[in-house]
mmCIF file of the C-alpha atoms, coordinates in Angstrom:
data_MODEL
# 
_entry.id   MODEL 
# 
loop_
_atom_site.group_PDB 
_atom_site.id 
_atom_site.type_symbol 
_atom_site.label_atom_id 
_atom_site.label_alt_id 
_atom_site.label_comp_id 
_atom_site.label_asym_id 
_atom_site.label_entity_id 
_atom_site.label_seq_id 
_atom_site.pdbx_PDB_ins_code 
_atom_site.Cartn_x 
_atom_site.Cartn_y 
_atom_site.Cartn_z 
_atom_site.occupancy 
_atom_site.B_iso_or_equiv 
_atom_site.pdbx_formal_charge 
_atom_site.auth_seq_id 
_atom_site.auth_comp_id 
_atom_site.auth_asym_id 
_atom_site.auth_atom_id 
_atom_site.pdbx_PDB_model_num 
ATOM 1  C CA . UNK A 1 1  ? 4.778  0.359  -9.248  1.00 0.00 ? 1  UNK A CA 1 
ATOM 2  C CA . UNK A 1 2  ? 3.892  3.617  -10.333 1.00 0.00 ? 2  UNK A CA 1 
ATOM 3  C CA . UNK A 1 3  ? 7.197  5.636  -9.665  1.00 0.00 ? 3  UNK A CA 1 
ATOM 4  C CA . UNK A 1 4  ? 10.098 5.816  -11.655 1.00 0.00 ? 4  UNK A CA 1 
ATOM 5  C CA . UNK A 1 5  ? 13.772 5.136  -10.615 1.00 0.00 ? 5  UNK A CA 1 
ATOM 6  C CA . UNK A 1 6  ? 14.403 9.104  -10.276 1.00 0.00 ? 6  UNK A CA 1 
ATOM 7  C CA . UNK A 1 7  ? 11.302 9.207  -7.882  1.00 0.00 ? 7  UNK A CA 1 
ATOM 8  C CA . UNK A 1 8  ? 12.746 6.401  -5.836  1.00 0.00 ? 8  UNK A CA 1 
ATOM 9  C CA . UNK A 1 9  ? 15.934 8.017  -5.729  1.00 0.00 ? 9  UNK A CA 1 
ATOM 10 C CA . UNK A 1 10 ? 14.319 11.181 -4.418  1.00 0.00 ? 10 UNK A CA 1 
ATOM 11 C CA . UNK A 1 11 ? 12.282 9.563  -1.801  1.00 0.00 ? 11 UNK A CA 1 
ATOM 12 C CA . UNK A 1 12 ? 15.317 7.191  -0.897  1.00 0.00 ? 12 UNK A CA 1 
ATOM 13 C CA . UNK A 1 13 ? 17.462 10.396 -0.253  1.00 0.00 ? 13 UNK A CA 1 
ATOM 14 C CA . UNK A 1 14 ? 15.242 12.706 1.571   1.00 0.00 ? 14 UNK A CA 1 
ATOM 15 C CA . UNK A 1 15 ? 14.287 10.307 4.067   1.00 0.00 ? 15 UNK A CA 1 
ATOM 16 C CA . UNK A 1 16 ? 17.299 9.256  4.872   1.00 0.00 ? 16 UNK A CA 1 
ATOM 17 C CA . UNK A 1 17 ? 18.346 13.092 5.101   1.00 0.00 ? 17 UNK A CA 1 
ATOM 18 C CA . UNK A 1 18 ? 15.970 13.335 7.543   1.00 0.00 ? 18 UNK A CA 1 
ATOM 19 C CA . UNK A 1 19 ? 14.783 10.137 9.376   1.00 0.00 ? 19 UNK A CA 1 
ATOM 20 C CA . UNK A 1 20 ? 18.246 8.478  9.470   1.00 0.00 ? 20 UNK A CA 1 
ATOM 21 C CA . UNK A 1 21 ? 20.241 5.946  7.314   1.00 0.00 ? 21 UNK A CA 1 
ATOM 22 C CA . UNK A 1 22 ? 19.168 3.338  8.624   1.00 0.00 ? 22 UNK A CA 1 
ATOM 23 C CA . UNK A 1 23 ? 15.009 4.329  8.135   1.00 0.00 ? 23 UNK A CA 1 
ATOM 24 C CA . UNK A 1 24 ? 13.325 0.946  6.172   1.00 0.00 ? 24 UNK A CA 1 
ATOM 25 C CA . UNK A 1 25 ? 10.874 2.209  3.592   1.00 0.00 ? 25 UNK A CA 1 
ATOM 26 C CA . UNK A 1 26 ? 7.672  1.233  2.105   1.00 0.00 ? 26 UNK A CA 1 
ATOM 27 C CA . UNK A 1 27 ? 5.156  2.607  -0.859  1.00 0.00 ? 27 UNK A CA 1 
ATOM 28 C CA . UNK A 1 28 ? 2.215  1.193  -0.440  1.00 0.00 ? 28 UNK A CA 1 
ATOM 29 C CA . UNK A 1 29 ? -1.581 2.732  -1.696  1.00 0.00 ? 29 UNK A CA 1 
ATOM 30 C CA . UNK A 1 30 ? -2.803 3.706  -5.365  1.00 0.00 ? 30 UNK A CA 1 
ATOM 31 C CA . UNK A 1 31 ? 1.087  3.511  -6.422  1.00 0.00 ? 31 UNK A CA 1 
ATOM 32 C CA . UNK A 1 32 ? 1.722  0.135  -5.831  1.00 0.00 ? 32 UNK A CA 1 
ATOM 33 C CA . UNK A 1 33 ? -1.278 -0.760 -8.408  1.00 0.00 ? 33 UNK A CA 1 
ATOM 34 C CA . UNK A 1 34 ? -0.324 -0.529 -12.091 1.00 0.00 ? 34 UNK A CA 1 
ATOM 35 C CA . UNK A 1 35 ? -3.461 -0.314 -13.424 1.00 0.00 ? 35 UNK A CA 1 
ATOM 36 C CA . UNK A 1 36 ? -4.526 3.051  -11.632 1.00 0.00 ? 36 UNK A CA 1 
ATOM 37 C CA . UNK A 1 37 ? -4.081 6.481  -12.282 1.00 0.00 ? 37 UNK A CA 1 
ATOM 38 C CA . UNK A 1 38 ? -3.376 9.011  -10.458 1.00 0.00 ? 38 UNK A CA 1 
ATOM 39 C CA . UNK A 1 39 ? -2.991 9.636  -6.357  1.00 0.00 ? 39 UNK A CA 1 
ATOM 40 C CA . UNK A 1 40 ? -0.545 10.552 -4.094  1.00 0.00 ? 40 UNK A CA 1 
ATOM 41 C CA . UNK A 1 41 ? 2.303  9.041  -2.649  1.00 0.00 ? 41 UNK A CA 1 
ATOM 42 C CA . UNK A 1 42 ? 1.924  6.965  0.303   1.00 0.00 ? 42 UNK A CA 1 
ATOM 43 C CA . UNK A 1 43 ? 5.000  5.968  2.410   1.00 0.00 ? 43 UNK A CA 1 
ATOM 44 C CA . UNK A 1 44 ? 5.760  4.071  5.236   1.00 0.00 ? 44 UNK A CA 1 
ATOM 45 C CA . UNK A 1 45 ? 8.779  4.793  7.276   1.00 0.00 ? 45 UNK A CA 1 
ATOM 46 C CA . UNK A 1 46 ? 10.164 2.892  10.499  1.00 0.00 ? 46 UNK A CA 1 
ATOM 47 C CA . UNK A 1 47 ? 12.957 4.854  12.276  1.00 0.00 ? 47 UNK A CA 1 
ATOM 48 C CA . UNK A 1 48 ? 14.531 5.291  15.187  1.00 0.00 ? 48 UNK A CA 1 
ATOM 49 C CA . UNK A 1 49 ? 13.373 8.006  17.342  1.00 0.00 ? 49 UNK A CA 1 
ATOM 50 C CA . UNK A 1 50 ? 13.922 11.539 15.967  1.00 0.00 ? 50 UNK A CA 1 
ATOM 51 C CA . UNK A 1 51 ? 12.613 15.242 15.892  1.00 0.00 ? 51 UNK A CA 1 
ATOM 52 C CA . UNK A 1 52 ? 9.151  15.955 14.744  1.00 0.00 ? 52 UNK A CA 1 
ATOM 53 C CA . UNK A 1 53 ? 10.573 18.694 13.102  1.00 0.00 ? 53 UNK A CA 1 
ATOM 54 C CA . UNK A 1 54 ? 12.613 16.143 11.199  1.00 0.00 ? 54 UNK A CA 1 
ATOM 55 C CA . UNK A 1 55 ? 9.373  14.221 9.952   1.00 0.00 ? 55 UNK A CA 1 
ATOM 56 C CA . UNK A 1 56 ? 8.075  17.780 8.771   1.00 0.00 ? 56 UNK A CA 1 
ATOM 57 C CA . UNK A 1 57 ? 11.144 18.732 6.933   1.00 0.00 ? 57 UNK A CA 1 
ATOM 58 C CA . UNK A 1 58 ? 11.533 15.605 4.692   1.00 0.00 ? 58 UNK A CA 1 
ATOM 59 C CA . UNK A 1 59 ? 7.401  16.176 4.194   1.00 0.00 ? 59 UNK A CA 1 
ATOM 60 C CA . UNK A 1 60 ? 7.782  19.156 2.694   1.00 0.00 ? 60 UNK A CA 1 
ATOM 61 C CA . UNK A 1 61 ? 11.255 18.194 0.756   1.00 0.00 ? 61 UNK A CA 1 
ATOM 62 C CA . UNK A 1 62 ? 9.472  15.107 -0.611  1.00 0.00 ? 62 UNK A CA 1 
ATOM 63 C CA . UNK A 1 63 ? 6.179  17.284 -2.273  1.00 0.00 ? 63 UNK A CA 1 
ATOM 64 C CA . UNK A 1 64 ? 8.978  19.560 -3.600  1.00 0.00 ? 64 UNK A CA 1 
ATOM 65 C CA . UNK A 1 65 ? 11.244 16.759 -5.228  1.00 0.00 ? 65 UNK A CA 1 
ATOM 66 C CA . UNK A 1 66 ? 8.174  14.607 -6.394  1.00 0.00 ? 66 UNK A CA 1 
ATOM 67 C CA . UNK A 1 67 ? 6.183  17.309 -7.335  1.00 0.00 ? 67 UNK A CA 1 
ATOM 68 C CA . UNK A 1 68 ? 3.182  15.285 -5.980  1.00 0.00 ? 68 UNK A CA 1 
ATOM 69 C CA . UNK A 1 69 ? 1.007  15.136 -2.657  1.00 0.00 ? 69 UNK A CA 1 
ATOM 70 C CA . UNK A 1 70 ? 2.782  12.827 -0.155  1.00 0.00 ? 70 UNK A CA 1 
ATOM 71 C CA . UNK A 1 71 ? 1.237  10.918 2.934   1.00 0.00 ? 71 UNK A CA 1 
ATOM 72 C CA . UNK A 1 72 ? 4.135  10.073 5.129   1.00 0.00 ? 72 UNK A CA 1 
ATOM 73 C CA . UNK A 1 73 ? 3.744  7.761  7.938   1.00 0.00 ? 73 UNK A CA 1 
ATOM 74 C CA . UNK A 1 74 ? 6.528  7.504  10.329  1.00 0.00 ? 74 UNK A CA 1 
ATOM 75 C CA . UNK A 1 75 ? 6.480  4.856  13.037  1.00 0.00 ? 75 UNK A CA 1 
ATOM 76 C CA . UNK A 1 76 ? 9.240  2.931  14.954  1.00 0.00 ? 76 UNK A CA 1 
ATOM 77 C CA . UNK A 1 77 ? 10.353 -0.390 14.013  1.00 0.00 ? 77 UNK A CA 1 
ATOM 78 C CA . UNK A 1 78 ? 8.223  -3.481 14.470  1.00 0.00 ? 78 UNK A CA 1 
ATOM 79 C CA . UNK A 1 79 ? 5.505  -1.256 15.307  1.00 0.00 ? 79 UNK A CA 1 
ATOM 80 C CA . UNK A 1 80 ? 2.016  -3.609 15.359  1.00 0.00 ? 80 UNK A CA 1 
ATOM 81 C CA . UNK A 1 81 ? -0.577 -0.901 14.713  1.00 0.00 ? 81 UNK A CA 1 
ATOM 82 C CA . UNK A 1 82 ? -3.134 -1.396 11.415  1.00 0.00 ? 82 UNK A CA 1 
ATOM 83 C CA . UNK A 1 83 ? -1.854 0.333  9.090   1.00 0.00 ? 83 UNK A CA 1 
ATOM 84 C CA . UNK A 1 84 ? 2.184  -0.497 9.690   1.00 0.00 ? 84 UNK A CA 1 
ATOM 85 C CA . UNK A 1 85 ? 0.619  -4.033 8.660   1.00 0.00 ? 85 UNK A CA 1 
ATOM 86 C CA . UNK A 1 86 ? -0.683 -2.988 5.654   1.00 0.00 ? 86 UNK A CA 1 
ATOM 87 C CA . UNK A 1 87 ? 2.033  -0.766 4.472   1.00 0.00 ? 87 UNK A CA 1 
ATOM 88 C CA . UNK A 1 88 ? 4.184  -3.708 5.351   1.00 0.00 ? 88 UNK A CA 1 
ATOM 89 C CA . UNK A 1 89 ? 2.173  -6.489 3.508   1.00 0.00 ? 89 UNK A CA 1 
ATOM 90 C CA . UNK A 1 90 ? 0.813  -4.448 0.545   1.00 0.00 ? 90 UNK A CA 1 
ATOM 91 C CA . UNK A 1 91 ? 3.161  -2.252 0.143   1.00 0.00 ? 91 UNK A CA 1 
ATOM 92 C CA . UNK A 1 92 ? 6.638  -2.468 -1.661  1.00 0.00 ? 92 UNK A CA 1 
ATOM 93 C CA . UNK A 1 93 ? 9.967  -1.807 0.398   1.00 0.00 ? 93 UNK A CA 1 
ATOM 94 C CA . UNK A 1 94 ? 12.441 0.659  -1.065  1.00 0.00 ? 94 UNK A CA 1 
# 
């Protein structure tokens, strides 16, 4: 995994800020592979309903923390659509 513990705590926090505590998380993309370099930071994110606003906020509040382009994906739980089954499979859950 190419984040460190600071980054997780910073990505751990913000969403949580913003999407709710109880928000599951997943990197998934060019940071789960150790071998690569570069690339942004893809998350997954099942929720509970909330406030696009909400989703925008925590956007902007993770490029700022990270210092790095984020794609954030917010869905609600158990959602079955392509690419909540590859975040979910691939991915990592923080």
């Amino acid at each position: 995994m190419r984040i460190n513990p600071e980054q997780t705590q910073i990505i751990c926090k913000q969403i949580h800020k913003y999407l709710g505590d109880s928000a599951a998380i997943w990197l998934f993309g060019s940071r789960v592979i150790d071998n690569t370099r570069g690339g942004d930071v893809d998350l997954y994110v099942e929720a509970p309903p909330h406030p696009l606003l909400n989703e925008i906020r925590c956007k902007i509040e993770l490029e700022e923390g990270l210092d790095l382009p984020v794609d954030l994906v917010v869905r609600q739980p158990f959602d079955a659509s392509p690419i909540a089954r590859i975040a979910r499979t691939r991915g990592l859950k923080l």
